[in-house]
C-alpha positions in Angstrom: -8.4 -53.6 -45.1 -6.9 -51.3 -48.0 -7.7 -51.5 -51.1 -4.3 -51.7 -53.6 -3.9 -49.0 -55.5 -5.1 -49.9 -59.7 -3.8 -46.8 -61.6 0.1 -46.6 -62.3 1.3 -42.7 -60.0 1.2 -40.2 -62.5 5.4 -40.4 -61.4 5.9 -43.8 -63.3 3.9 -42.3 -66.4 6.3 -39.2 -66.9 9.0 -40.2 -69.2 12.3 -38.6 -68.3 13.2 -38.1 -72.1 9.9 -35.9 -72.3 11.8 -32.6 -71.3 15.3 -31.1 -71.9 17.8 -31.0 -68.7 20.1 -28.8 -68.2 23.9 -29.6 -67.0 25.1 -28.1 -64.0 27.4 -26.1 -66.7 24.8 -24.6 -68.3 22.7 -23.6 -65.0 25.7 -21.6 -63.8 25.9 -20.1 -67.5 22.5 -18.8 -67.2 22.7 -17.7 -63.9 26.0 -15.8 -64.5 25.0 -14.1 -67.9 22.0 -12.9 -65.9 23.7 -11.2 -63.2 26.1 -9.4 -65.3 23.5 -8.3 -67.5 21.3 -6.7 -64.0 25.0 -6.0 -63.6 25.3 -3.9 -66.9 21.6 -2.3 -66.8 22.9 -0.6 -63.7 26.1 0.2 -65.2 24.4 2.2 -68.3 21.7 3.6 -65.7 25.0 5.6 -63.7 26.4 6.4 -67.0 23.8 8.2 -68.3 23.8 10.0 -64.7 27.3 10.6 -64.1 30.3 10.9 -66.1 32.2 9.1 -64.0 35.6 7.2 -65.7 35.2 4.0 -66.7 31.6 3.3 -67.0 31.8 3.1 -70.5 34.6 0.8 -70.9 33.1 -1.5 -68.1 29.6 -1.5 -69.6 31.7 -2.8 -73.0 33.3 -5.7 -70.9 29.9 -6.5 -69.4 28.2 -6.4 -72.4 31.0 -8.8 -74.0 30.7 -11.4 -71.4 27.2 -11.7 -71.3 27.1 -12.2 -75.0 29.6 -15.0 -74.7 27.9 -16.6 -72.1 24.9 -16.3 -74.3 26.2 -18.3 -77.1 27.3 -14.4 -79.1 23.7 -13.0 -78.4 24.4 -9.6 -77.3 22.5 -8.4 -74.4 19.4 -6.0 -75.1 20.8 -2.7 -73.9 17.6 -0.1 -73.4 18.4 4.0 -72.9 17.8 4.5 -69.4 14.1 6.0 -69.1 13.6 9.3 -67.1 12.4 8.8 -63.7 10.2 10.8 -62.2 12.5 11.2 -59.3 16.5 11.0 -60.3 17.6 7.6 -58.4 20.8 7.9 -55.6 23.9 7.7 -57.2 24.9 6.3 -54.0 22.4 3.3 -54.1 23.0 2.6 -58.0 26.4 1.9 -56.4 25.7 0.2 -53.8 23.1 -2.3 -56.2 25.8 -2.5 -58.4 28.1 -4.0 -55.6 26.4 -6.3 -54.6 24.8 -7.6 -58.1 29.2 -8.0 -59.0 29.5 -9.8 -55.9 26.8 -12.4 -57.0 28.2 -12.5 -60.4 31.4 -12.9 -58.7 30.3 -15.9 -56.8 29.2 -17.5 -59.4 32.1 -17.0 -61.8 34.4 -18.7 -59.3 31.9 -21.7 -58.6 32.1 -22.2 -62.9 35.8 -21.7 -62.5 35.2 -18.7 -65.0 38.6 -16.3 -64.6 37.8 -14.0 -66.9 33.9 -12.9 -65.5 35.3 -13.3 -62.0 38.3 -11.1 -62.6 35.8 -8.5 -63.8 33.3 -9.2 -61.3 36.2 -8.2 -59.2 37.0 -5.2 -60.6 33.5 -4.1 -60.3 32.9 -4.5 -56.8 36.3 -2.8 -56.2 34.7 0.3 -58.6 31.7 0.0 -57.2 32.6 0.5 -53.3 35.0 3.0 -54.0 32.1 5.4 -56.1 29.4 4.5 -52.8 32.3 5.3 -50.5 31.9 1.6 -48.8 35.8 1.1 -48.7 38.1 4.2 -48.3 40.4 4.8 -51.9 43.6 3.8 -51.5 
């Protein structure tokens, strides 16, 4: 009634070895690094609008980690362009809150102290410049 199937599924003809895999490791690397680098990008977007204290040193420590997690590549750091409207320091904040509390999520998944201690630290920054927690 059916006629068997004479060509090998294109499933059997794919040879695992063809293409690199990743660890689990290495996922949560990349991930990370990339969430501290959005991280950073809107770090050095409120520095060059405010001169709030801080910024500076945490954009160094972001910068730091995400070369680290890159293998020592540092992370490409453009000068924040001019908009044609000046973004909400408020929002940057907020943004910034919640990319740290990804990075932070992730950091304690790969049982990284030292990304989720500044992850942290960030978030904790980052609520008390939008005014989301009240400063103790």
């Amino acid at each position: 009634m059916y006629e068997p199937i004479r060509t090998k599924s294109v499933h059997a003809l794919a040879d695992p070895g063809d293409f690199p895999h990743r660890s689990r490791e290495e996922e949560l690397d990349i991930q990370l690094a990339g969430h501290l680098a959005a991280l950073l990008a809107v770090t050095d977007e409120l520095r060059a609008l405010s001169a709030e204290p801080g910024l500076d040193a945490a954009a160094e420590q972001l910068a730091a980690q995400v070369a680290r997690l890159r293998g020592g590549l540092p992370p490409v750091r453009a000068s924040v362009a001019t908009a044609i409207h000046e973004p909400h320091v408020a929002a940057l904040h907020q943004r910034a809150h919640a990319l740290a509390g990804r990075a932070l999520v992730v950091a304690a998944s790969r049982a990284d102290t030292g990304a989720a201690i500044l992850a942290a630290r960030r978030m904790e920054a980052h609520a008390e410049a939008a005014h989301l927690v009240p400063a103790a």
